[in-house]
C-alpha positions in Angstrom: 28.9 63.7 -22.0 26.9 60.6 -20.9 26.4 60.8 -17.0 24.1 60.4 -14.2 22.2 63.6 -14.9 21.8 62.6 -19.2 20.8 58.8 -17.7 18.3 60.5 -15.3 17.0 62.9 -17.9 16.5 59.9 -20.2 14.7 58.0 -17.7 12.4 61.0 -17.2 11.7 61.3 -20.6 10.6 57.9 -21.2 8.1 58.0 -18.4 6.9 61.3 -19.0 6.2 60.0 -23.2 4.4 56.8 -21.1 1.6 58.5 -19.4 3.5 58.6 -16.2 3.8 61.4 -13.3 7.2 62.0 -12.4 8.7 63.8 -9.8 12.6 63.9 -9.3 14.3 63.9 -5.5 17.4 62.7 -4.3 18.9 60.5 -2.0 18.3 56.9 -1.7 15.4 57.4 -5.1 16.2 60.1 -7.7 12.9 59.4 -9.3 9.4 58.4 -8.1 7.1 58.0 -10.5 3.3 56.2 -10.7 0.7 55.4 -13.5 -2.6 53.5 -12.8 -1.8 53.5 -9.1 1.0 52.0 -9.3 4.2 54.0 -7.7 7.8 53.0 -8.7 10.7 54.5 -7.4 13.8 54.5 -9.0 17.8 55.1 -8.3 19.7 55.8 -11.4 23.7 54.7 -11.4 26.1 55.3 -14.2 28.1 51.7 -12.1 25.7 49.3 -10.1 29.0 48.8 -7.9 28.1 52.4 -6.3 25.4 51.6 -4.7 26.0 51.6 -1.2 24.2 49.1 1.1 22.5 51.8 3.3 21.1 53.2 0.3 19.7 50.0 -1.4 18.6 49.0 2.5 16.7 52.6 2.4 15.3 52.4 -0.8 13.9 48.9 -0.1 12.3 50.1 3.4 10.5 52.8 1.8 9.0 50.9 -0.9 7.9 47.8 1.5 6.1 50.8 3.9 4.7 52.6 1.0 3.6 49.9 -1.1 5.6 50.6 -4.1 8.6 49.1 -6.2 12.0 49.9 -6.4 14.3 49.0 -9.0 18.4 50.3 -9.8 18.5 51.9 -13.4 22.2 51.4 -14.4 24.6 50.7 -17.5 27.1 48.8 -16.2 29.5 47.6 -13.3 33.5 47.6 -12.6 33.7 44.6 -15.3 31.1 45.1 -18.1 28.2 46.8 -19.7 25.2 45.4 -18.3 23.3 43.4 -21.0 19.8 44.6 -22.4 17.8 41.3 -21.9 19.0 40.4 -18.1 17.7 41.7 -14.9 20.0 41.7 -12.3 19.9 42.1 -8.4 21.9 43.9 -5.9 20.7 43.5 -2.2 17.4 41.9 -3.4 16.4 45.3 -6.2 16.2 44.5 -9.0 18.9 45.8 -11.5 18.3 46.8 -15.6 19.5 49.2 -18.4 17.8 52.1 -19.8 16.4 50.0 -22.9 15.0 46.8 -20.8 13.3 49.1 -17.8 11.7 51.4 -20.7 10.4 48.2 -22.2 8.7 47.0 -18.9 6.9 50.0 -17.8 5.9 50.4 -21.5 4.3 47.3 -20.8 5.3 45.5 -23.9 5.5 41.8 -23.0 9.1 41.4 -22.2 10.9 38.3 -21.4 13.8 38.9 -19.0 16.6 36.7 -17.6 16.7 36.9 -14.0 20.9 37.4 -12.5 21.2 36.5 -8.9 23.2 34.2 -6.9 25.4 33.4 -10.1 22.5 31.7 -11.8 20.4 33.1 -14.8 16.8 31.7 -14.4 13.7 32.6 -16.3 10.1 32.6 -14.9 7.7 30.2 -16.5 4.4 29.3 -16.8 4.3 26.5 -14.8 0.6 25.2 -15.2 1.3 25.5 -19.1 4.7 23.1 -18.6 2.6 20.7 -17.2 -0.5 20.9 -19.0 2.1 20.7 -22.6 3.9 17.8 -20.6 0.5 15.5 -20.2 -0.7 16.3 -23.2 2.3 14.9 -25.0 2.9 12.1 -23.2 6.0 12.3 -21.2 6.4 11.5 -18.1 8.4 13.7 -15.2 11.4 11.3 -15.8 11.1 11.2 -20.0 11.3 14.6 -19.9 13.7 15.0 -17.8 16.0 12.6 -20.1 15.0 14.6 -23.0 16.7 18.0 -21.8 19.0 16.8 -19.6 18.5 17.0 -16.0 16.8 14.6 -13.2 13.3 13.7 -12.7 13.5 16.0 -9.3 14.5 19.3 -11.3 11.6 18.7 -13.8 9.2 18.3 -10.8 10.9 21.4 -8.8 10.5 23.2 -11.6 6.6 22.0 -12.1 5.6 22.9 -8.8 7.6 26.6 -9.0 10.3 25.1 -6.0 13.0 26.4 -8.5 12.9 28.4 -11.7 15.1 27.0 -14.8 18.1 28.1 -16.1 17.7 29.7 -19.4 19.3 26.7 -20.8 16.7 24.4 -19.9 13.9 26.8 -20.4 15.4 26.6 -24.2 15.3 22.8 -24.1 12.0 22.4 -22.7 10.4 25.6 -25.3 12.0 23.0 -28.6 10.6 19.8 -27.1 7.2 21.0 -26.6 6.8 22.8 -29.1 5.7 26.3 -27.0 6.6 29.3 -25.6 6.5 28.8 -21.6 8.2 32.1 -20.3 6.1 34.6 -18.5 6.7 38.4 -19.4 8.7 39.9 -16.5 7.5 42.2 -14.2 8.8 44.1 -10.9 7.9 42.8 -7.9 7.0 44.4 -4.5 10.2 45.0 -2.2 10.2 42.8 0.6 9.4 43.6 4.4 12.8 45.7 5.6 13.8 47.6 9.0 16.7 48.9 9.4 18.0 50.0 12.7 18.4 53.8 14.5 21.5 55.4 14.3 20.8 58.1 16.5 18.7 58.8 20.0 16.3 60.7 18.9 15.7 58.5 15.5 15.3 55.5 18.1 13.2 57.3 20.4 10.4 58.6 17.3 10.5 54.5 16.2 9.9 53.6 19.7 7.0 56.1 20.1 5.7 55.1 16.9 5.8 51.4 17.7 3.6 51.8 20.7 1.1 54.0 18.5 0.9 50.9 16.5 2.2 52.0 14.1 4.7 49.8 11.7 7.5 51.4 11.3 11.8 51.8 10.3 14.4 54.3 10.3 15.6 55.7 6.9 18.9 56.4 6.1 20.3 58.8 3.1 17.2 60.4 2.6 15.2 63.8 3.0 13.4 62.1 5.9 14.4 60.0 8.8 11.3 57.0 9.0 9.0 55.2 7.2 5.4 54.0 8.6 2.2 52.3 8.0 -0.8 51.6 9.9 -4.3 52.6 8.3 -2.5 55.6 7.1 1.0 55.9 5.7 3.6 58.2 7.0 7.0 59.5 6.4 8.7 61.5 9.2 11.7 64.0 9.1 13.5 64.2 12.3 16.0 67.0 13.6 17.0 68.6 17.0 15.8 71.7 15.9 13.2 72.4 13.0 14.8 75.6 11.7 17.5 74.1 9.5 14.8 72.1 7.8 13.2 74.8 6.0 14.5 73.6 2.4 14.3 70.1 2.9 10.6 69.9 4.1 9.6 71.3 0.8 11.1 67.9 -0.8 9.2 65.9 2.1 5.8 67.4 1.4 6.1 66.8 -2.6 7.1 63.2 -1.6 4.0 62.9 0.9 1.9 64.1 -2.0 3.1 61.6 -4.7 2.6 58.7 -2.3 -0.4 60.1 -0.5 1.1 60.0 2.4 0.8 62.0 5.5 4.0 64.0 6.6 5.3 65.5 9.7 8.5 66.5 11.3 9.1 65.3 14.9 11.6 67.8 16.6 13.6 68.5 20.3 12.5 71.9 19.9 10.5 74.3 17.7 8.6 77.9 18.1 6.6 77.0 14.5 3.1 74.8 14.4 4.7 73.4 10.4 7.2 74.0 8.2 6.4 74.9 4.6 2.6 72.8 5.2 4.8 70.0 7.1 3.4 69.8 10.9 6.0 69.7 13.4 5.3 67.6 16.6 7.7 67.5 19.3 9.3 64.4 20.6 8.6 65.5 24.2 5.0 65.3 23.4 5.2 62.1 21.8 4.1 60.0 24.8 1.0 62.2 24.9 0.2 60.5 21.9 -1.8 57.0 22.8 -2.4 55.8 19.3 -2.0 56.1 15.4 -5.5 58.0 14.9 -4.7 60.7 17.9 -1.4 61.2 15.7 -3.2 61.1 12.3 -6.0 63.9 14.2 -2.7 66.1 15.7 -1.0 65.9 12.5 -4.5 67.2 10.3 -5.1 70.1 12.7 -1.7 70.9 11.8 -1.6 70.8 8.6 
C-alpha cells in the first residue's frame, strides 16, 4: 500500500543511491539529510493539507538556526495530485513530489514552476533577458508589445522586482530566440521565532537571550529550542530529566548530523547527562553570564 512510511522509504533510498547521509527522526522533519555540507531536512506527507502550522513554523525555525533547508515532500492535496514540474509553498517551504525533489538534489539542471500566492512564476536569468533584449534591438516598450504586457512589467521583470508568469517566460524564450530560466534550487528558510508555550520553555529563551545567544522555542519536536551564536545549539527541556531517557538518544543523533552542541535544561535532576546529553538546570541558568561559559559547562559535561 502506498503510504507515508513506502513515500519515506522512497525518499531514503534516493538519497542514500545520491551520495547522501541520511538519518530518519520524527516530528516536525522525518528526514535530515546532508552532502557536500549542505544539510536538508525534510517532512514527508501523503496530503500537503496535513501539515499543521506549528509544524511547518518548527521546521522553518530550525532550519533558519541551523543553517539548513527545509522543504515538504508530498503527492498531493484535498483537490489533486500535485504535478511533477511545479514547486509549491505552504507557510513559505517549499512544496514538491517524489520525482521533482529527486531531480533537484540529483542536481540535474531542473527547471521548476514556482506555486504561491495563486501565481505560477519561473526564475530567470535576468542579466541574459537584458543582454538578448539590447542585442536585438528592442526596446523595454517593443518588447513589451511583442509579448503582451506593459513597458513597466518588462522593466520589473529586468531588474528581478517581479518574476514572470510562465506564460510570459514562454513569450519572451520564442522572441529571443533563448533559453532564460535558471535551474531551481531550494533556498535557505527565512529568519523565524516562534513564541513559548510554557514557563519553563520561556524562562530557557529568556536565559539564552541574555547569554547572547539567538534563539526560539520549538514546537512538535524531540527538543524544545533552537540557537545560534558562534556555536549552534538545540535544547530539550522537561521538569524532570528522567522521562527523557529515550528521547535524548534522538537529540544527540540530531546534534551530531548538524554538528551541533546539545543539552537538556531541567527543574530538577540527580544525573550530570543523559545518554552523552549534558543536563543543566534551569535554577543554575542565571549563573551562566555568557554563550562561551555555557558552551565550557556543556563540554565538561559531555
Amino acid at each position: 500500500m502506498f503510504d507515508k512510511n513506502f513515500l519515506t522509504g522512497k525518499v531514503v533510498t534516493s538519497l542514500e543511491k545520491g551520495g547522501y547521509k541520511v538519518l530518519k527522526t520524527e516530528g516536525n522533519f522525518d528526514i535530515m539529510t546532508k552532502r557536500d555540507g549542505k544539510i536538508i531536512l525534510i517532512k514527508v506527507l501523503m496530503n500537503i493539507d496535513a501539515l499543521k502550522e506549528d509544524q511547518a513554523m518548527s521546521l522553518r525555525s530550525v532550519a533558519y538556526f541551523m543553517n539548513c533547508q527545509a522543504v515538504v515532500v508530498c503527492t498531493k492535496n484535498n483537490r489533486e495530485t500535485l504535478d511533477d514540474d511545479v514547486v509549491y509553498s505552504r507557510f513559505d517551504i517549499p512544496v514538491m513530489t517524489p520525482k521533482l525533489f529527486e531531480a533537484i538534489t540529483m542536481q540535474e539542471d531542473v527547471t521548476a514552476i514556482e506555486a504561491a500566492k495563486g501565481r505560477h512564476t519561473m526564475e530567470i536569468d535576468t542579466d541574459l533577458l537584458r543582454n538578448k533584449r539590447k542585442e536585438m534591438g528592442f526596446t523595454l516598450e517593443s518588447l513589451a508589445a511583442k509579448i503582451g504586457v506593459s513597458k513597466k512589467a518588462v522593466y520589473e521583470i529586468e531588474n528581478s522586482r517581479v518574476r514572470p508568469t510562465k506564460d510570459t517566460v514562454d513569450k519572451l524564450e520564442d522572441i529571443l530566440s533563448t533559453d532564460i530560466k535558471r535551474p531551481y534550487s531550494i533556498k535557505d528558510a527565512p529568519p523565524t521565532y516562534l513564541k513559548p508555550r510554557n514557563e519553563l520553555q520561556e524562562s530557557v529563551g529568556r536565559e539564552f537571550t541574555r547569554m547572547g545567544i539567538d534563539n526560539s522555542p520549538i514546537y512538535s519536536s524531540p527538543f524544545e529550542n533552537v540557537g545560534k551564536e558562534k556555536f549552534s545549539i538545540i535544547t530539550s527541556i522537561s521538569q524532570n530529566v528522567d522521562k527523557l531517557k529515550k528521547r535524548a538518544i534522538n537529540i544527540r543523533n540530531i546534534s551530531d548530523f548538524f554538528s551541533s552542541k546539545a543539552v537538556v535544561v531541567a527543574k530538577k535532576s540527580r544525573q550530570e547527562s543523559v545518554h552523552g546529553v549534558p543536563v543543566v538546570l534551569e535554577s543554575d541558568l542565571p549563573d551562566i553570564h555568557t554563550s562561551k561559559e555555557l558552551k565550557k559547562v556543556i563540554e565538561e559535561k559531555e
